[in-house]
C-alpha positions in Angstrom: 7.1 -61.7 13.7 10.1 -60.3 11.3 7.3 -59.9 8.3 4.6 -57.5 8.0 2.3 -60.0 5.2 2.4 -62.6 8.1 1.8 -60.8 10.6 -1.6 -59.1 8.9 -2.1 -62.8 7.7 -1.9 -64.4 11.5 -4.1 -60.7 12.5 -6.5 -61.8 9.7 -6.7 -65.6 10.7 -7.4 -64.9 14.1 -9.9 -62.3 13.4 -11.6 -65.0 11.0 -11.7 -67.6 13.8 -12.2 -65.4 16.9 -13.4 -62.3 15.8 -11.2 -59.9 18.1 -8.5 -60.6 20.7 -8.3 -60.4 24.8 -4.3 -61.3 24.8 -2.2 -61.1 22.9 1.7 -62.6 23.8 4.2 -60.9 21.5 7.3 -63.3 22.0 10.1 -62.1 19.7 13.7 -63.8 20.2 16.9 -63.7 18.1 19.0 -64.7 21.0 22.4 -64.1 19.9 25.8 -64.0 22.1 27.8 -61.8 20.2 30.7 -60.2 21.6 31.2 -56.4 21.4 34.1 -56.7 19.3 32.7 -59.4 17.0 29.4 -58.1 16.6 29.0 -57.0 12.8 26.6 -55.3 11.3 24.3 -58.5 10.1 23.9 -60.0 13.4 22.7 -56.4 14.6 20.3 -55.8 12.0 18.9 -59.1 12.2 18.5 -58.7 16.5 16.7 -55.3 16.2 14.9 -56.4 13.0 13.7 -59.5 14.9 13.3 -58.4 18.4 12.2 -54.7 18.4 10.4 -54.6 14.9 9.0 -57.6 15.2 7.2 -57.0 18.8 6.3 -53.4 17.7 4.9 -54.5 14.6 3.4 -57.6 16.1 1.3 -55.6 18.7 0.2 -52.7 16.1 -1.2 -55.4 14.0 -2.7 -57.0 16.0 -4.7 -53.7 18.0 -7.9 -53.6 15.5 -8.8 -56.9 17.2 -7.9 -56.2 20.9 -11.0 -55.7 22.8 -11.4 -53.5 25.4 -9.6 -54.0 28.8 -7.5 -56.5 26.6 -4.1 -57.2 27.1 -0.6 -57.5 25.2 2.4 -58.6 26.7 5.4 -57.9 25.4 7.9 -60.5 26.3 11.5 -59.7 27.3 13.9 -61.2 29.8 16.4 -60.2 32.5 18.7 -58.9 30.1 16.3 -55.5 29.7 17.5 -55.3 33.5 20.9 -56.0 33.6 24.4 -56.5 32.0 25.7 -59.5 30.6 28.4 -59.8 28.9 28.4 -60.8 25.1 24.8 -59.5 24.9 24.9 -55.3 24.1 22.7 -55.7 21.1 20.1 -58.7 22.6 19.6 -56.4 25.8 19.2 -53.5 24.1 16.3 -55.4 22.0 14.9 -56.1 25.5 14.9 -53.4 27.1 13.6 -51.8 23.9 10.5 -53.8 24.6 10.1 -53.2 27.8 9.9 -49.2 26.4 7.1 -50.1 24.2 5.1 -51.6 26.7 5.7 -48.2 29.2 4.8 -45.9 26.2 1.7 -48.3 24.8 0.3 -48.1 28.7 -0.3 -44.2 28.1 -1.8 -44.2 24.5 -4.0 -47.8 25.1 -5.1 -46.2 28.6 -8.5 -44.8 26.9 -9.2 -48.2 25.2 -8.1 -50.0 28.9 -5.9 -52.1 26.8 -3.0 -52.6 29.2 0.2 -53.7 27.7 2.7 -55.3 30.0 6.2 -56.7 30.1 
């Protein structure tokens, strides 16, 4: 999920095998405990890059195939919810996710697509 030429390669497999898509599970995970002191700059780039890229990204490449009244779920976790220590960066990721799927609800709505968290 953290590279565009496979993610249009895996868009363009499955269109070869299946021709178009009814769900599709966007499951994007650089779990990392990193303390707020401790967290440098790498570790950050490589959570967003990962976990909010990479489900963005995921689920725009992968909408030329969704049929209609489809379904993509974007997958998060408790963190998006709540606050744990250790884990600023990986629950902002989360909740980031969760913000796609509200925002992807209004623009799918006239394709019925219905993204989800």
């Amino acid at each position: 999920m953290s590279n565009l030429d496979d993610l249009h390669r895996m868009r363009d497999a499955a269109g070869a095998a299946f021709g178009h898509l009814g769900i599709l599970f966007a499951n994007a995970a650089w779990p990392s405990q990193t303390p707020l002191e401790k967290c440098n700059e790498a570790t950050c780039d490589r959570i967003i890059h990962i976990n909010v890229k990479g489900t963005f990204f995921t689920a725009q490449t992968a909408l030329p195939l969704m049929r209609e009244v489809g379904s993509i779920i974007l997958n998060t976790s408790w963190l998006n919810q709540v606050s744990a220590p250790e884990r600023a960066v990986l629950s902002a990721s989360k909740a980031a996710a969760r913000s796609f799927a509200h925002t992807m609800s209004a623009e799918l709505l006239p394709r019925r697509i219905r993204p989800t968290w």
